[in-house]
Structure formats: structure tokens, C-alpha cells
C-alpha positions as CSV (number, residue, x, y, z in Angstrom):
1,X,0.0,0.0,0.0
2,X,2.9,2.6,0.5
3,X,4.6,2.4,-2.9
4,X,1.3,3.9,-4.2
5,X,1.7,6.9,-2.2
6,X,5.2,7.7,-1.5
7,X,7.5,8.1,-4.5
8,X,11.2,7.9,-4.6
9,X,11.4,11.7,-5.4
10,X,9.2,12.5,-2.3
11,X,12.0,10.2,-0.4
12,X,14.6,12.9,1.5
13,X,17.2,12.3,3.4
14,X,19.6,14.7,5.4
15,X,16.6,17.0,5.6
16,X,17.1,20.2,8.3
17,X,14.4,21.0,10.4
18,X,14.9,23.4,13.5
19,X,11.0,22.5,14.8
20,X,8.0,20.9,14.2
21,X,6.5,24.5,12.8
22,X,9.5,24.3,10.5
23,X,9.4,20.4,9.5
24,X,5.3,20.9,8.9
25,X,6.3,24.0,6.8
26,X,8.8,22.1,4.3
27,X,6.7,19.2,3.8
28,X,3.7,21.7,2.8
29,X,5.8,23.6,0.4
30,X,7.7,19.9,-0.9
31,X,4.0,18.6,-1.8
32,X,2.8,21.7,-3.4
33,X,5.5,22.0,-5.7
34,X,4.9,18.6,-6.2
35,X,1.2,18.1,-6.9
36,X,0.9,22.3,-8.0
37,X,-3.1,22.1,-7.4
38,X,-2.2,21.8,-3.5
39,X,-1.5,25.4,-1.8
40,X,1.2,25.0,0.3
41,X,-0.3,27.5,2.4
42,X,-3.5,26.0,3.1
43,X,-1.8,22.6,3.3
44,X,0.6,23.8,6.2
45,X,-2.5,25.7,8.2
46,X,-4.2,22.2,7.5
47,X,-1.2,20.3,9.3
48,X,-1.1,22.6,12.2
49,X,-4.7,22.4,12.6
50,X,-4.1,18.6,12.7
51,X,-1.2,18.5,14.9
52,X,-3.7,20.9,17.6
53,X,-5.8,17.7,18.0
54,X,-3.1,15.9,19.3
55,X,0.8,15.1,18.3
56,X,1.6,12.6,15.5
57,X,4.0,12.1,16.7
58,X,4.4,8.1,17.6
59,X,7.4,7.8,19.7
60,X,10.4,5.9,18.7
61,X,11.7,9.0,17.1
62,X,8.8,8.5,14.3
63,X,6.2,11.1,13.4
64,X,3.1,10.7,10.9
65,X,1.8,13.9,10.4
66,X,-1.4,14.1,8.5
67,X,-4.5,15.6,7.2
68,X,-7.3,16.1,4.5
69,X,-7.4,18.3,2.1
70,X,-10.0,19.2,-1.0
71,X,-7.1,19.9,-3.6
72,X,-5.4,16.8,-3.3
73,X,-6.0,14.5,-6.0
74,X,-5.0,11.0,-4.4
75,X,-3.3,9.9,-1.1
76,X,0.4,11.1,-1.0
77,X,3.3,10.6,0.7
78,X,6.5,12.0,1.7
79,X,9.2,10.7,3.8
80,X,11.8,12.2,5.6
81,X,14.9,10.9,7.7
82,X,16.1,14.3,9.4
83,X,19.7,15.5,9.9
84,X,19.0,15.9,13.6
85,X,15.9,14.9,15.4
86,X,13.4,17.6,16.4
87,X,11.4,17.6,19.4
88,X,7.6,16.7,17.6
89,X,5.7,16.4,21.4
90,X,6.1,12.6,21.2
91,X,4.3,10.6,23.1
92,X,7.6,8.8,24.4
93,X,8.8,12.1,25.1
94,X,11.9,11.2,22.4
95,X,12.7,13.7,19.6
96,X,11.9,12.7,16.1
97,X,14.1,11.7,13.5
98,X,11.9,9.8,11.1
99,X,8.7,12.0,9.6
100,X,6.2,10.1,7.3
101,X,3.9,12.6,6.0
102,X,0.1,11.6,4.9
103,X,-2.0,13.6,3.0
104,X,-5.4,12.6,1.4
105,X,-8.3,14.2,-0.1
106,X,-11.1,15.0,1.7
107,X,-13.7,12.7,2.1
108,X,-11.1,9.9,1.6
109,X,-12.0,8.8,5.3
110,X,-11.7,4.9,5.3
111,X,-8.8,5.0,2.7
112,X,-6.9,7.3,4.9
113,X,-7.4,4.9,8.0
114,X,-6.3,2.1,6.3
115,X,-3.0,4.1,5.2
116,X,-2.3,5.1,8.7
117,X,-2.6,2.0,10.1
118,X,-0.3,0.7,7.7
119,X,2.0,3.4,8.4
120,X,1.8,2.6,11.8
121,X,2.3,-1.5,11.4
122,X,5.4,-0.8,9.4
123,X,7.4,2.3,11.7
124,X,6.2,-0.2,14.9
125,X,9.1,-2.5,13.7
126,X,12.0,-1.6,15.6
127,X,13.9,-3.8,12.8
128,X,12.7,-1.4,9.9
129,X,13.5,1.3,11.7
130,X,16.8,-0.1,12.6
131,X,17.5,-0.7,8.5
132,X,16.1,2.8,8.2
133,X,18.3,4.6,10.7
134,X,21.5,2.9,9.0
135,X,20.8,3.4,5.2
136,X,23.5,4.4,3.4
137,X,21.5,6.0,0.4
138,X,18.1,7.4,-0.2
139,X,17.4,5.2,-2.6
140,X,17.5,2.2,0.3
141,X,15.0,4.0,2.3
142,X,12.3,4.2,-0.2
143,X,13.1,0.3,-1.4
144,X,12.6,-0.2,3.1
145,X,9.8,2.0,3.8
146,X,8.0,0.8,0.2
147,X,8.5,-2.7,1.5
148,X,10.6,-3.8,-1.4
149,X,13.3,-5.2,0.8
């Protein structure tokens, strides 16, 4: 289910992020220039808004921040391993390193779900996250977050 929503030029690695405001901002602005028809504004306010409901942040240095949105076309994905983790108001606590972003369009409710609890399966293996932490390229993170290892 991943590898239809995260691509491996929406893969980033070494990615600098000095807060959460900052991290939410950057993947806004990536998508948008991404997918044009999504205003990077309104997606970033949209984030925020999500993240004021409560953090996304899962603990174990991941984060899944996510949202609806009407301009969005399909579910999409982007991934980011950090340069330095980022305080995200974990649950654990822990900083976050690892930031899988989620954005589908609105009304999309059961489909978006579905990808979050497959998002979730997948970053709860300390063995992915393991392979993750340690890739040497960005190309292996997409092939281990993608599930084509």
C-alpha cells in the first residue's frame, strides 16, 4: 500500500528541520511543488490544525503527520529521515528523527485509516526502523519504507 503513495522523489534524506512548525512547513511547500493544485499554504495551516488535535508524533523518534485536504487529487506521501531529530511532542517524550507525512483528499475517510494503520504496522518494527536509521542512500529507504526489501 505505501509504494502507491510515496514516491522515490518525495523520499529525502539529510533533511534540516529546527522545529516541528518548521518540519510541517517544508513538507507543505515539498508537496505543493509537487502536486501544483495543493497550496502550500492551506496545506501547512491544515497540518497545524491537525497536529492541535493531538501530536503525531508516535514515539520511537517516528512522526506521521497528516491531514485532509480538498485539492489533493489521491493519497500522497512523503518521507523524511532528518539530519537531527526535532522535538515533535512525542508521546515517548523522544525527539523525532523519522517523519512520514500523509495527505489525502477530503472525504477519503476509510482509505486514509487504512494508510495510517499501515503506516503505523510498518514504523512499529524496531527492525525497519533499525535498516532505516542505518541506510546508506536514499534510494534504500524508499526500497525499506516501500516494502521492497
Amino acid at each position: 500500500m505505501i509504494h502507491r503513495i510515496l514516491t522515490p522523489e518525495r523520499t529525502l534524506d539529510g533533511v534540516h528541520g529546527a522545529s516541528k512548525k518548521k518540519i510541517l512547513e517544508f513538507i507543505a511547500e515539498r508537496i505543493s511543488s509537487d502536486v501544483p493544485e495543493i497550496n502550500a499554504k492551506e496545506l501547512f495551516e491544515a497540518l497545524v490544525a491537525r497536529e492541535r488535535l493531538g501530536t503525531t508524533g508516535l514515539g520511537e523518534g517516528v512522526a506521521i503527520p497528516h491531514c485532509r485536504c480538498k485539492a489533493c487529487p489521491s493519497p500522497i506521501g512523503l518521507f523524511i529521515r532528518l539530519a537531527e531529530p526535532v522535538d515533535f511532542d512525542s508521546v515517548d517524550r523522544k525527539p523525532v528523527d523519522l517523519v512520514f507525512a500523509l495527505i489525502v483528499p477530503e472525504g477519503e475517510n476509510q482509505e486514509h485509516l487504512e494508510i495510517l494503520k499501515a503506516l503505523a504496522e510498518r514504523f512499529h518494527s524496531t527492525t525497519l526502523l533499525e535498516k532505516i536509521r542505518s541506510a546508506s542512500a536514499t534510494e534504500l529507504l524508499y526500497q525499506f519504507i516501500a516494502g521492497d526489501d
